[in-house]
C-alpha positions in Angstrom: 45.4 -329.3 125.8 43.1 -326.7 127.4 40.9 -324.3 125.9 42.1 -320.5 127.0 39.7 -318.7 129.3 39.8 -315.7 126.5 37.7 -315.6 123.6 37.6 -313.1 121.2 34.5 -313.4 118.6 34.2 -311.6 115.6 32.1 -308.5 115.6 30.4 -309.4 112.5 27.2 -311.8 112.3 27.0 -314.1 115.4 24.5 -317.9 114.6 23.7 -317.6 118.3 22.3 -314.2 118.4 19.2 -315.4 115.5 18.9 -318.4 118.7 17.8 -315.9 120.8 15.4 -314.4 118.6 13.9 -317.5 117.6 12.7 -318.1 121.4 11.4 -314.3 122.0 10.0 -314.3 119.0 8.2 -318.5 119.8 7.5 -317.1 123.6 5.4 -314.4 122.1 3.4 -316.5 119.7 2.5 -318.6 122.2 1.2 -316.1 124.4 -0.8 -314.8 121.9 -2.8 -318.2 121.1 -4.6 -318.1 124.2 -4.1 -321.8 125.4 -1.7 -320.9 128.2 1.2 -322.5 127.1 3.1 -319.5 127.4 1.4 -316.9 130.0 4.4 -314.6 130.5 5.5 -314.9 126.9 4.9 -311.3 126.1 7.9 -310.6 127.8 9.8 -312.5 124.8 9.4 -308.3 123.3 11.8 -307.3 126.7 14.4 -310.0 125.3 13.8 -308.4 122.2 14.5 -304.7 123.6 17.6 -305.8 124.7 18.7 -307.5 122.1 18.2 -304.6 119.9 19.9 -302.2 122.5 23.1 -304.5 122.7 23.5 -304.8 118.5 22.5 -301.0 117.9 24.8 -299.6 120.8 28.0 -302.3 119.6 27.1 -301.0 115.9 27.2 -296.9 116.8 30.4 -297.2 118.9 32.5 -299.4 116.5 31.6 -296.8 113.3 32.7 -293.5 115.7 35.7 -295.6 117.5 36.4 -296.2 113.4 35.3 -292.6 111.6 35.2 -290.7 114.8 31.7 -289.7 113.8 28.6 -291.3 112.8 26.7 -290.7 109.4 23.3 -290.4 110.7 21.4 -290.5 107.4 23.6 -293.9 106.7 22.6 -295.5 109.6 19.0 -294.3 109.6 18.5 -295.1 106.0 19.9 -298.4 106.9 17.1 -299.0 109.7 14.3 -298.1 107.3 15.7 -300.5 104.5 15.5 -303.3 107.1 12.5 -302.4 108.4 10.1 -300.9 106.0 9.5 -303.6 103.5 7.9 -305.9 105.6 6.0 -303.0 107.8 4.8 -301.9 104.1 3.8 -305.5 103.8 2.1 -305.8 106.9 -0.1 -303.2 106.6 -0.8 -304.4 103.0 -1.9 -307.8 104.2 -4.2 -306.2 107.0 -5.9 -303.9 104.3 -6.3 -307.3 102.2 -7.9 -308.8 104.9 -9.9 -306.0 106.1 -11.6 -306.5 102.7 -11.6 -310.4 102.2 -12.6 -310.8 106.0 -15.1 -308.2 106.7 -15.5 -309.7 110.6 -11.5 -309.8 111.1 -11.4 -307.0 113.3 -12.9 -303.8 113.9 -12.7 -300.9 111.3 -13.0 -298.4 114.3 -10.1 -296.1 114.3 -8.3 -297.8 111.7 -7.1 -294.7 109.8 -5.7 -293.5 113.0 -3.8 -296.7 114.0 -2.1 -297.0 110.4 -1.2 -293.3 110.7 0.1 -293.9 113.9 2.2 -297.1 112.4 3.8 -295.2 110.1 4.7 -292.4 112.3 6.1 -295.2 114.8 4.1 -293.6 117.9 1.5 -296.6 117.6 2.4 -297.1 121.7 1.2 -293.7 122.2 -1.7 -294.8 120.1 -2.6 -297.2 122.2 -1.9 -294.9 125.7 -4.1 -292.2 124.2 -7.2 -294.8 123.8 -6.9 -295.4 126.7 -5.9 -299.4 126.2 -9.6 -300.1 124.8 -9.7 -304.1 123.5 -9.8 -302.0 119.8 -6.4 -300.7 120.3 -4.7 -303.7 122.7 -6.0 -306.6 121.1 -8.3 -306.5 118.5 -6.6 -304.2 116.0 -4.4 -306.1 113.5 -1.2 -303.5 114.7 -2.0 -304.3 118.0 2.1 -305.8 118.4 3.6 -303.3 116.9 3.9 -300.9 119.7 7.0 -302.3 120.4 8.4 -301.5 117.6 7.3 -297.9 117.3 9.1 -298.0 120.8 12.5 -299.5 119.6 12.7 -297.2 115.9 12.3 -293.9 118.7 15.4 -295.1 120.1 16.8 -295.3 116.7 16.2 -292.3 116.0 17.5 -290.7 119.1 20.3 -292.4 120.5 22.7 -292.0 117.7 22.0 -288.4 118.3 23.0 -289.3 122.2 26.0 -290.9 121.1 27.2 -288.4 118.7 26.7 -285.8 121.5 28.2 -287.6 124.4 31.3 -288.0 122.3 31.5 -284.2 121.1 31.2 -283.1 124.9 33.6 -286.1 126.4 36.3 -286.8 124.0 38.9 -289.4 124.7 36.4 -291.4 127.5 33.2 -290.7 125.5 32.3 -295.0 126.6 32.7 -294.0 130.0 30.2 -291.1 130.0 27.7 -293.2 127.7 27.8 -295.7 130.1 26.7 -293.2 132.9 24.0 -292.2 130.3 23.0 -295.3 129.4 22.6 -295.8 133.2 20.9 -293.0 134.4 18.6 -294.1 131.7 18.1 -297.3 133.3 16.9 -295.7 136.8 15.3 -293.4 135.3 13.2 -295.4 133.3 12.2 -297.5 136.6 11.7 -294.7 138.3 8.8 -293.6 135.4 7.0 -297.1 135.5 6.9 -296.5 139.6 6.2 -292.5 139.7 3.7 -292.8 136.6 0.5 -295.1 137.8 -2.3 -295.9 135.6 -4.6 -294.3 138.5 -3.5 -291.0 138.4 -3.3 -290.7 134.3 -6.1 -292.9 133.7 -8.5 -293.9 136.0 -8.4 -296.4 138.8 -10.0 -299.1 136.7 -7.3 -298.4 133.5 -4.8 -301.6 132.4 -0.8 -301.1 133.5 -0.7 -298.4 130.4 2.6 -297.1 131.4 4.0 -300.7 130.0 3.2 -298.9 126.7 5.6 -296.0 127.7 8.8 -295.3 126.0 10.3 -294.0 128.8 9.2 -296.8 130.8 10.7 -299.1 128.7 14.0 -298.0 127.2 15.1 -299.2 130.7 15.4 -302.6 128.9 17.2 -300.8 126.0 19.8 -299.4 128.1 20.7 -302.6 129.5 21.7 -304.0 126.2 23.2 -301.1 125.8 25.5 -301.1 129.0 26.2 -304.9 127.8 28.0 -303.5 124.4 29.3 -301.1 126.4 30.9 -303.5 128.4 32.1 -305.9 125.8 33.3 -303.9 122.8 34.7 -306.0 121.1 32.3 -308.6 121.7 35.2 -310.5 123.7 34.1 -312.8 126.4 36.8 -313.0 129.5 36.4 -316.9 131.1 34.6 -318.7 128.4 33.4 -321.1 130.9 31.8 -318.4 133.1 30.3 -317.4 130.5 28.7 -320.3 129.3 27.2 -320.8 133.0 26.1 -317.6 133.3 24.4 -317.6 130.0 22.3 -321.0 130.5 21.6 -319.4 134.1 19.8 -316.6 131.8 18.0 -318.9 129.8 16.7 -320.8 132.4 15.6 -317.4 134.5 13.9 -316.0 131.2 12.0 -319.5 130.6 11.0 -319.4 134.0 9.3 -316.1 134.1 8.2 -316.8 131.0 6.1 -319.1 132.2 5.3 -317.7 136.0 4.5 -314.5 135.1 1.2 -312.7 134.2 -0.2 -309.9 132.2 -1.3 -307.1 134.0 1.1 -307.8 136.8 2.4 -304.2 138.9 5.9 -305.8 140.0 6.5 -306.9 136.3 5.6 -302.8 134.9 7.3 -301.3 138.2 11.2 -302.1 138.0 10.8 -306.4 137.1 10.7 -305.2 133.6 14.7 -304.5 134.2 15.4 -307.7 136.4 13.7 -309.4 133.4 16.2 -307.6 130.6 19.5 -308.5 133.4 18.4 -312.2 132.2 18.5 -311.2 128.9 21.6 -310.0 129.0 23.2 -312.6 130.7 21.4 -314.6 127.7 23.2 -312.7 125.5 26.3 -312.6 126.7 26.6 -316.1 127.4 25.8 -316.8 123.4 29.0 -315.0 122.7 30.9 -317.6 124.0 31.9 -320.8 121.8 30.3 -323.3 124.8 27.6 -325.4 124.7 24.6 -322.8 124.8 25.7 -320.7 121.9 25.9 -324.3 119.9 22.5 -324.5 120.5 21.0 -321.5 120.0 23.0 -321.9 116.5 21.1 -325.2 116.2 19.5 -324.6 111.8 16.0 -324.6 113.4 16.0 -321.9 115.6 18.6 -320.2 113.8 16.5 -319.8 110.5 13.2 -318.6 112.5 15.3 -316.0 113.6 16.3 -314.9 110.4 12.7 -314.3 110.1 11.6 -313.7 113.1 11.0 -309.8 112.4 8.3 -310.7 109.7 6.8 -313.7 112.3 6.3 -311.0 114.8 4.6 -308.8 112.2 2.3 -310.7 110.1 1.2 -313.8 112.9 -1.6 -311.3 114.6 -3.7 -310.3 111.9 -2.9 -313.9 110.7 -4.8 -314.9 114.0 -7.8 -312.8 114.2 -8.7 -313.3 110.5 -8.5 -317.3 111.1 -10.3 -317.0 114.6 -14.2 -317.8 113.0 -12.5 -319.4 109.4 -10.5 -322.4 110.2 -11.4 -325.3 112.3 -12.8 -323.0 115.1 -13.9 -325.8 117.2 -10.9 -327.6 116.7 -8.3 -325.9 118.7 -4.7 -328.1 117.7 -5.7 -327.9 114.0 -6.1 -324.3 114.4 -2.9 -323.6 116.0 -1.2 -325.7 113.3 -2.8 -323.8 110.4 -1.7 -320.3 112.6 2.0 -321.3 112.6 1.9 -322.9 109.0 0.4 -319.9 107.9 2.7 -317.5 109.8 5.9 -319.1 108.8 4.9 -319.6 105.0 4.6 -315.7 105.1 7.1 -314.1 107.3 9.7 -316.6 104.8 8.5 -315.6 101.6 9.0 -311.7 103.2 12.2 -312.1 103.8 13.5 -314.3 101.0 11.5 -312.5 98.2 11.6 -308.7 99.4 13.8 -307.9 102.9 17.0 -309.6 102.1 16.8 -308.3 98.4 16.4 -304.7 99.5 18.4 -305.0 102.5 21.3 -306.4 100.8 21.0 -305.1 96.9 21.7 -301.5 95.5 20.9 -299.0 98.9 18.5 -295.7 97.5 19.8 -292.8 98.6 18.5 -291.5 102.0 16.5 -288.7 101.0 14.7 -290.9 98.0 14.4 -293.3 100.9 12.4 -290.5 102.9 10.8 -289.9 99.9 9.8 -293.7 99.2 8.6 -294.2 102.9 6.2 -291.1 103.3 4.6 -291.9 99.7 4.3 -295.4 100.8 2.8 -294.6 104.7 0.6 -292.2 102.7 -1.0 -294.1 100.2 -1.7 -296.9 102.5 -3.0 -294.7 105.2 -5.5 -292.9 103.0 -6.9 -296.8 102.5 -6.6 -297.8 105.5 -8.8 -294.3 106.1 -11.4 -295.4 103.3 -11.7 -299.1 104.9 -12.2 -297.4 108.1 -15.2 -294.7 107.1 
């Protein structure tokens, strides 16, 4: 008996999905130990972007297709309980450091970064500096421009989608689609009209990679994905499958191909590289052989925690850079990743998924929890620092 060509998943949680974070999350961690293994691996955050954009966009549309509106402080106040606990631990841990390893990193400008954090502009940060080494590399945020780039897009595209629907009722996923698109060329169109000559000197890195404009181009094309499947129903399983492992296998190669600064990768290969993705995606929503192994335990549990690996493995590295087995390369990558893991899980499984999934605060106390929080830790971060 044959398998029918139409699948229909469920729009809930999806094994395959936490596959796909487990390699961006593995590609980035290996670009950032410095042995080559993984040159192009900062792109793993462009997976990432439109990973987000494909979950956040099939998330909106299914509450207004349900409610015919969307509760903004409900879905905001349900970004900041998944997010801020281990951002509050993060920048706990790099404050410990700071004062149990004195040569970690640089106290230069540290107030300012944590602010910066906090405010979830640390990309603008790191564009206002200039992209000094203090901002790019050696401060303990430095990875977390991404994310200040991804929580501005939650911010403002619900409002996007609540608008596009007031003004185009009835065929409100056909006008976000032409949104979503416009986005798309117009965020390639940035990265090409907006060069680091003109805004920063001749000599200045690829800055506008930094950009949020520049890179919600990747967003978007998550976003055109859910747009595209609503129901997260794959037509031709078998297609599917094929075009998904043909994803993989372009994202692993430029992966490993590509180089950072490179001007084809900032100006418009930044969308050719979140295409892949997609394709990625969309071939893990179909019940073939790729989404069974990206739903292989392994990779499905470091995605489960991936969010907390991303966070807490770079101030991890540059406090065990001059610590642990410094002239011993393999045992220092081991301790890294033993390190990284044994935190990121105890995050999750001892503070994210309790506050996540427990009794939700009410948004405003939430408001009210997060600028104490960002407060208090900025005003140590600001003491470290002076």
């Amino acid at each position: 008996m044959t398998r029918p060509l139409t699948v229909e998943r469920p729009r809930g949680y999806v094994d395959s999905l936490d596959g796909i974070r487990a390699l961006a999350v593995a590609a980035v961690f290996l670009y950032h130990t410095a042995i080559g293994s993984q040159p192009g691996g900062f792109l793993g955050v462009s997976t990432f972007f439109t990973l987000s954009g494909f979950l956040i966009t099939s998330l909106l549309m299914r509450e207004r297709d349900r409610t015919d509106t969307i509760a903004l402080p409900n879905f905001w106040s349900r970004r900041i309980r998944r997010l801020a606990p281990a951002s509050f631990l993060n920048v706990a841990l790099v404050l410990a450091i700071t004062v149990a390893v004195p040569s970690a990193w640089p106290r230069t400008g540290m107030g300012w970064d944590t602010v910066s954090v906090f405010g979830n502009v640390f990309n603008w940060r790191i564009i206002a500096e200039g992209g000094t080494a203090v901002t790019r590399f050696l401060s303990p945020y430095s990875p977390l421009w991404s994310l200040a780039v991804e929580e501005q897009f939650y911010v403002v595209f619900p409002v996007v989608v609540l608008a596009v629907g007031a003004v185009a009722a009835g065929r409100s996923r056909r006008a976000l689609a032409w949104v979503c698109g416009a986005g798309v060329v117009a965020s390639i169109l940035a990265s090409l009209l907006i060069t680091p000559s003109a805004a920063f000197g001749p000599s200045a890195p690829l800055m506008e990679q930094f950009r949020t404009d520049v890179r919600m181009g990747e967003i978007f094309v998550g976003s055109l994905l859910a747009l595209a499947v609503p129901t997260w129903r794959v037509v031709n399983e078998r297609f599917a499958d094929v075009l998904g492992w043909a994803g993989l296998a372009a994202t692993l190669v430029i992966w490993q191909v590509a180089r950072e600064p490179q001007a084809w990768i900032v100006h418009g290969g930044l969308v050719l590289v979140a295409v892949a993705s997609a394709a990625l995606v969309y071939g893990a929503l179909a019940e073939g052989s790729l989404a069974k192994v990206l739903a292989l335990p392994p990779l499905r549990y470091l995605g489960r925690i991936s969010y907390g690996v991303y966070l807490f493995h770079w101030p991890i590295f540059l406090a065990t850079r001059d610590i642990f087995y410094s002239d011993n390369r393999p045992a220092l990558f081991v301790t890294r990743v033993v390190l990284t893991l044994v935190v990121a899980a105890l995050s999750f499984h001892l503070v994210e998924a309790p506050i996540r999934h427990g009794r939700a605060l009410p948004a405003p106390y939430l408001a009210i929890v997060w600028v104490a929080g960002a407060v208090g830790l900025s005003a140590v971060a600001w003491s470290l620092a002076t």
